[in-house]
LOVEX-33854 format. One line per field, with one value per atom (N, C-alpha, C, O, CB): residue in one letter; atom name; x, y, z negated. Coordinates in steps of 0.001 Angstrom, whole numbers, plus 524288, in hexadecimal, padded with zeros to 5 digits. Each point is the difference from the previous one (the first is absolute). Last residue first. Glycine has a CB too. Example, Ala and Ser with C-alpha at 12.3 -4.5 7.8 and 13.67 -1.06 7.14 Angstrom:
// residues 2
residu (S; S; S; S; S; A; A; A; A; A) $
atome (N; CA; C; O; CB; N; CA; C; O; CB) $
c1 (83232; 80334; 7FCFE; 801FD; 802A3; 7FC82; 7FC86; 80384; 8040C; 7F490) $
c2 (7F736; 804A6; 80442; 80454; 7F938; 7EC1C; 804A6; 804B0; 7FFED; 7FB7E) $
c3 (7E458; 7FFC4; 7FD26; 7FF57; 8090A; 7F7E5; 80000; 80000; 7FD67; 7FDBB) $
//
This chain:
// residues 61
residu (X; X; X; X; X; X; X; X; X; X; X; X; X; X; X; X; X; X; X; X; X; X; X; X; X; X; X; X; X; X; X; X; X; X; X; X; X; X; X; X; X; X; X; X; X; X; X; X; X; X; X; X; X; X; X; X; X; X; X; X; X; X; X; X; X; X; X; X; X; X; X; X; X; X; X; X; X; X; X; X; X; X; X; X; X; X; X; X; X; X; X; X; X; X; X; X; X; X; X; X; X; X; X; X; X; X; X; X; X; X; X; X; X; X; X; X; X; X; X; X; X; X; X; X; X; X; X; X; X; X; X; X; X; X; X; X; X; X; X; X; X; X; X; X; X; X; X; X; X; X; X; X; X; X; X; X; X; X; X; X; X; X; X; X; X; X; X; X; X; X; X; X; X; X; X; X; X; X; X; X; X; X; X; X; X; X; X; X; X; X; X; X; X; X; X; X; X; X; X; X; X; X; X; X; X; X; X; X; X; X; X; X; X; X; X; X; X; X; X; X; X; X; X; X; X; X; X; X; X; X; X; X; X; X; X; X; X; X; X; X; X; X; X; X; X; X; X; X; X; X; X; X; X; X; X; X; X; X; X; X; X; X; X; X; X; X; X; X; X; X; X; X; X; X; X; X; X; X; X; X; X; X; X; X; X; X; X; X; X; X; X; X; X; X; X; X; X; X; X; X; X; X; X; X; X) $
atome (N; CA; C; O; CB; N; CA; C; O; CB; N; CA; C; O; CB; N; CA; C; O; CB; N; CA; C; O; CB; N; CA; C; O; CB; N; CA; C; O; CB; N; CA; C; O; CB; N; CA; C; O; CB; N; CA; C; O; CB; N; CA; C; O; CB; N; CA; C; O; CB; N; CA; C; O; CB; N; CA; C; O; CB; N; CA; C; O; CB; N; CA; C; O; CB; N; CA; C; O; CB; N; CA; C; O; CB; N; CA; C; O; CB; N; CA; C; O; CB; N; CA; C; O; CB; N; CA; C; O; CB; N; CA; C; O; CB; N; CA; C; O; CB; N; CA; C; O; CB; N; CA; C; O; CB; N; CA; C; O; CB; N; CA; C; O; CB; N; CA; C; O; CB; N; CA; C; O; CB; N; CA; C; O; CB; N; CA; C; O; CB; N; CA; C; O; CB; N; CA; C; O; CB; N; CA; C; O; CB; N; CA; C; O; CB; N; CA; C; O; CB; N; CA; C; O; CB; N; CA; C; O; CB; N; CA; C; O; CB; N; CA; C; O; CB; N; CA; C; O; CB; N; CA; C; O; CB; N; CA; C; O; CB; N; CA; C; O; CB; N; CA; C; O; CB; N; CA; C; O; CB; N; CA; C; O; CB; N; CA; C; O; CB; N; CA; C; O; CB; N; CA; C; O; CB; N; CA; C; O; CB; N; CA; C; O; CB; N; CA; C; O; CB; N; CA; C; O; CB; N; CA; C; O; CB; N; CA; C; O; CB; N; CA; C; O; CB; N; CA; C; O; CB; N; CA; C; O; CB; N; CA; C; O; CB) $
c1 (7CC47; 7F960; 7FDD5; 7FB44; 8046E; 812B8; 7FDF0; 7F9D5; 7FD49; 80BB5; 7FE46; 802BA; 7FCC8; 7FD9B; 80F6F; 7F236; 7FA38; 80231; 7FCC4; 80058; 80E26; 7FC51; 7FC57; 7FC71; 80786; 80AA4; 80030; 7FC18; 80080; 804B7; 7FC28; 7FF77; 7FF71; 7FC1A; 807D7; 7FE16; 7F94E; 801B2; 7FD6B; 7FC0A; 816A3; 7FDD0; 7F8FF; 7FDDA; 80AF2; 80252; 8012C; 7FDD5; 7FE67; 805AC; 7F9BC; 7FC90; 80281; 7FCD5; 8028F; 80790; 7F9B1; 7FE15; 7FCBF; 802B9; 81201; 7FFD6; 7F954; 7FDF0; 80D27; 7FAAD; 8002D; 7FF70; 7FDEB; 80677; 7FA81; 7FBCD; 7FFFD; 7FC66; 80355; 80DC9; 7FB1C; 7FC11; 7FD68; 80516; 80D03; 800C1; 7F9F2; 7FE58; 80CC3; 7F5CE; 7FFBA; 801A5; 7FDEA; 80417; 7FEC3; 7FB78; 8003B; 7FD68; 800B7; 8118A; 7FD54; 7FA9C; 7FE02; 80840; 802F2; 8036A; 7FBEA; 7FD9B; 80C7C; 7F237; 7FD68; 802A4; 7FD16; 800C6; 80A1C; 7F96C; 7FE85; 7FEF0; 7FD6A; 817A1; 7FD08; 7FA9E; 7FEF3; 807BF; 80914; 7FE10; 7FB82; 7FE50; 80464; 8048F; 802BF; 7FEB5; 800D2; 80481; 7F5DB; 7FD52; 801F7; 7FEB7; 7FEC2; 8067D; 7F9F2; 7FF88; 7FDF4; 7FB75; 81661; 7FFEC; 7FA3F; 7FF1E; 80894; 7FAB7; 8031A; 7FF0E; 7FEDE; 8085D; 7F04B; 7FDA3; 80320; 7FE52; 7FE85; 80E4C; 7F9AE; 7FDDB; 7FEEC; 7FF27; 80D39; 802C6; 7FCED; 7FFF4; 8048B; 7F618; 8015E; 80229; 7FFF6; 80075; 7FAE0; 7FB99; 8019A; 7FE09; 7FBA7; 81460; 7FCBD; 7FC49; 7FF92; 80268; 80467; 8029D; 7FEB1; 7FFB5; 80674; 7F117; 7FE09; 80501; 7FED7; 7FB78; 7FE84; 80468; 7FF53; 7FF42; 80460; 7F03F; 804D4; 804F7; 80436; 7F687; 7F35E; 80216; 803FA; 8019B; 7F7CF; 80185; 800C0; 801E3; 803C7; 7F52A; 800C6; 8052E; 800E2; 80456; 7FB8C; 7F110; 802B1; 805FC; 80320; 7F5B5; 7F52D; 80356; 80439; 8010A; 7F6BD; 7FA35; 80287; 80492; 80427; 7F0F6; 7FF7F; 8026C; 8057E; 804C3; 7F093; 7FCA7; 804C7; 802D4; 80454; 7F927; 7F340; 8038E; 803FC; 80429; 7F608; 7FAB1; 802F3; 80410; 803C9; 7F2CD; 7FD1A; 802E8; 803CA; 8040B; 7F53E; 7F620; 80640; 804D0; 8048D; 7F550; 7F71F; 802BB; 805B3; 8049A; 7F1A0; 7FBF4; 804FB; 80341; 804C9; 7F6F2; 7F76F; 8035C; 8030D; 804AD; 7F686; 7F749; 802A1; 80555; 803CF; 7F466; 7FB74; 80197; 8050B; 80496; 7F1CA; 7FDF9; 80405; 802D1; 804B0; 7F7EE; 7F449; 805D8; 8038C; 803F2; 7F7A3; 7F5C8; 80376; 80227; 8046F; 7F71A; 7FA4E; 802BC; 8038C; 803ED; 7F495) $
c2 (7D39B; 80381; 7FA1E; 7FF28; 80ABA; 7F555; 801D8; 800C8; 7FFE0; 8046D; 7F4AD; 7FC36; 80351; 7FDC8; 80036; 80A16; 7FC53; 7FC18; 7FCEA; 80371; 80CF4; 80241; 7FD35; 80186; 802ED; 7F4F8; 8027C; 80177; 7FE01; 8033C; 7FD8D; 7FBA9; 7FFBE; 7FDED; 7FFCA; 81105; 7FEB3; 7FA27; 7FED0; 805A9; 801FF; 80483; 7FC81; 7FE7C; 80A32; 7EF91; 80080; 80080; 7FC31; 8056F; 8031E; 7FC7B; 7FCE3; 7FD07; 802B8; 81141; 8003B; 7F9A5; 7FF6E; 808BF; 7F7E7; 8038C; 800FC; 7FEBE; 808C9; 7F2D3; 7FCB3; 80178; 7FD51; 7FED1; 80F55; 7FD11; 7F967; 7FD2C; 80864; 807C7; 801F7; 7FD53; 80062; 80464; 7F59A; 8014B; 80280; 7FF10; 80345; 7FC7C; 7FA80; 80000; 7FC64; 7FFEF; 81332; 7FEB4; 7FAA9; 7FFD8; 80592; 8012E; 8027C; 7FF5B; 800F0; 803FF; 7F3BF; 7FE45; 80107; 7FCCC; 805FE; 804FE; 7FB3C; 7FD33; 7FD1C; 80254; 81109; 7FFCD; 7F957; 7FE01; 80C5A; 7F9A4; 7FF23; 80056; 7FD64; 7FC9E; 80E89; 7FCAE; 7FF25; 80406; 7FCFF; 80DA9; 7FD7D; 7FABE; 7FEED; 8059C; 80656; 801D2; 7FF09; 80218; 803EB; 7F1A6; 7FD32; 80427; 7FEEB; 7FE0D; 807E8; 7F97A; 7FE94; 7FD4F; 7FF5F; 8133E; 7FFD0; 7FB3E; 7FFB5; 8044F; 7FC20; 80300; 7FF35; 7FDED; 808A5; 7F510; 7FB67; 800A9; 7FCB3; 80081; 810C8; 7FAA8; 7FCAE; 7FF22; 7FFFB; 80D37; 801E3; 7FDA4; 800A0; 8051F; 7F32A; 80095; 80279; 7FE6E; 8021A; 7FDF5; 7FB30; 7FFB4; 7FDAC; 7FFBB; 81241; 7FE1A; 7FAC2; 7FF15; 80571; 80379; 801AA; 7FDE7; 7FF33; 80AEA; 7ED02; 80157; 80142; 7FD17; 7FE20; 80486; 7FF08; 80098; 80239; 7F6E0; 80D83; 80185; 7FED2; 802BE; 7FE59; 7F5B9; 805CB; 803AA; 802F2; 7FB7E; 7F029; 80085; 804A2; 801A7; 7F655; 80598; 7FF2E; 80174; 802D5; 7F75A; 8087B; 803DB; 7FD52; 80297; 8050A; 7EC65; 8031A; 8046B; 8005E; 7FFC6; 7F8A7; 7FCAA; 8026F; 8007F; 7FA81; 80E3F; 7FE7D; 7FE5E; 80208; 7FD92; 801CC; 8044E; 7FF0C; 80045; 804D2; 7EE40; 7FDD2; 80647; 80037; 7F68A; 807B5; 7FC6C; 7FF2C; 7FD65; 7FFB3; 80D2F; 80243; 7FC14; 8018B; 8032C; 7F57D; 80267; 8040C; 8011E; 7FD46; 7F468; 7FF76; 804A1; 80040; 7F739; 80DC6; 80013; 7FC22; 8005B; 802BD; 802C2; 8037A; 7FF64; 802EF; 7FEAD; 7F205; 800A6; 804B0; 7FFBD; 7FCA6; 7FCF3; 7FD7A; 80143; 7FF33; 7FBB5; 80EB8; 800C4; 7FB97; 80003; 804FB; 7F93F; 80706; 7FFCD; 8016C; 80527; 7EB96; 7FEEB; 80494; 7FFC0; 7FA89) $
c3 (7E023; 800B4; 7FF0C; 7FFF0; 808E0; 7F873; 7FB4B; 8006D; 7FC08; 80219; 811BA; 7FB84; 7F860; 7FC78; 80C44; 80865; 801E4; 7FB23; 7FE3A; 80EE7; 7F256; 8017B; 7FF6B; 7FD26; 8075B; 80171; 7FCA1; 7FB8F; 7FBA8; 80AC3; 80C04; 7FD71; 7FA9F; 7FE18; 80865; 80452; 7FF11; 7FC6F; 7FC1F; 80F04; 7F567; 7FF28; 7FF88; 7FBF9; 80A20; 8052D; 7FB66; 7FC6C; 7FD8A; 8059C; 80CBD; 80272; 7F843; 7FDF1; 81248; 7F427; 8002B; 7FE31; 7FC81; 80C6E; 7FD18; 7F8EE; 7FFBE; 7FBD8; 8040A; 80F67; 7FEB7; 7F9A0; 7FC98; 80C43; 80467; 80009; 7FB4E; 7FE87; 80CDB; 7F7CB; 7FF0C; 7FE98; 7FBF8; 808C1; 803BD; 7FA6E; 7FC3C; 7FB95; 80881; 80F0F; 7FEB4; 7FA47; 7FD9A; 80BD4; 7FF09; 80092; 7FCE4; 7FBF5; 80CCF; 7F92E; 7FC99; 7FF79; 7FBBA; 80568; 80C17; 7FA80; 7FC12; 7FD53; 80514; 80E0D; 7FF7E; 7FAEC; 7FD7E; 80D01; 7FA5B; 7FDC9; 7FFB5; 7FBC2; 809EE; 7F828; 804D2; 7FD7B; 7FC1A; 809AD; 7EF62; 80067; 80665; 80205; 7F260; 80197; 803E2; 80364; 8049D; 7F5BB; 7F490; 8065B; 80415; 80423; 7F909; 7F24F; 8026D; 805AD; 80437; 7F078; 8024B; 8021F; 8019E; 803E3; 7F53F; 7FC64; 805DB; 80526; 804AB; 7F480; 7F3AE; 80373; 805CA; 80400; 7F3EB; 7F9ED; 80320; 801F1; 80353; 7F95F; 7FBCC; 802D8; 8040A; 804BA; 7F2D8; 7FB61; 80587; 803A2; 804C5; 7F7AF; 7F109; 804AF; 80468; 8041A; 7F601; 7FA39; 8030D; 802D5; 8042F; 7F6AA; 7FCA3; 804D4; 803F0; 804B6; 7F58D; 7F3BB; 805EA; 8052F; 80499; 7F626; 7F108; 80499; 804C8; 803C2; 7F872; 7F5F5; 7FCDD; 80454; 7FF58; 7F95B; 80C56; 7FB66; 7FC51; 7FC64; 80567; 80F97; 800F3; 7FB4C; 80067; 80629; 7F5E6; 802AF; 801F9; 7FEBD; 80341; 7F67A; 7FCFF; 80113; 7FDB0; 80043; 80A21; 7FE22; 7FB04; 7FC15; 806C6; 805A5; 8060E; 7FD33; 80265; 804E9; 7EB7A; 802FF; 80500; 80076; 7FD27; 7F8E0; 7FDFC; 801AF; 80088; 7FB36; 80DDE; 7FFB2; 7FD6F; 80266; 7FE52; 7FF06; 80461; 80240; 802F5; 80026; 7EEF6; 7FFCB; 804AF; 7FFE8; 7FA6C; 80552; 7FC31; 7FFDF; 8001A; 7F8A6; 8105E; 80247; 7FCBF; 800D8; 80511; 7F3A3; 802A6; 80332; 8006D; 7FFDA; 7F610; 7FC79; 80295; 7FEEC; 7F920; 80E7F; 7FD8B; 7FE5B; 80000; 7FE23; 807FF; 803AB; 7FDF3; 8016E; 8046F; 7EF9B; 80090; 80340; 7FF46; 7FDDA; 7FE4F; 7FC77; 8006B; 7FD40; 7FBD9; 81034; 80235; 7FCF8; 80133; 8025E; 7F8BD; 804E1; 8018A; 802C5; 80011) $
//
């Protein structure tokens, strides 16, 4: 169970460092734009990538 957890989580490091590593402007870009963005936008994006994410999740397990 700890080496899965391990190892999603590596997964989701790669993940997260792709675009930063192939194109930092873009990410500076996007970054800009989400901190602009209204929290509740961002809340409701959140939640909805989670509610995904477990689906997901409850689809392979």
């Amino acid at each position: 169970m700890m080496r899965d957890l391990l190892l999603a989580f590596a997964l989701v490091l790669i993940i997260e460092g792709i675009l930063p590593a192939l194109k930092p402007d873009a990410w500076r870009r996007a970054v800009e734009q989400v901190s602009q963005m209204p929290d509740r936008s961002i809340r409701i994006g959140g939640v909805f990538l989670v509610l995904v994410g477990a689906f997901m999740f409850h689809l392979v397990r």
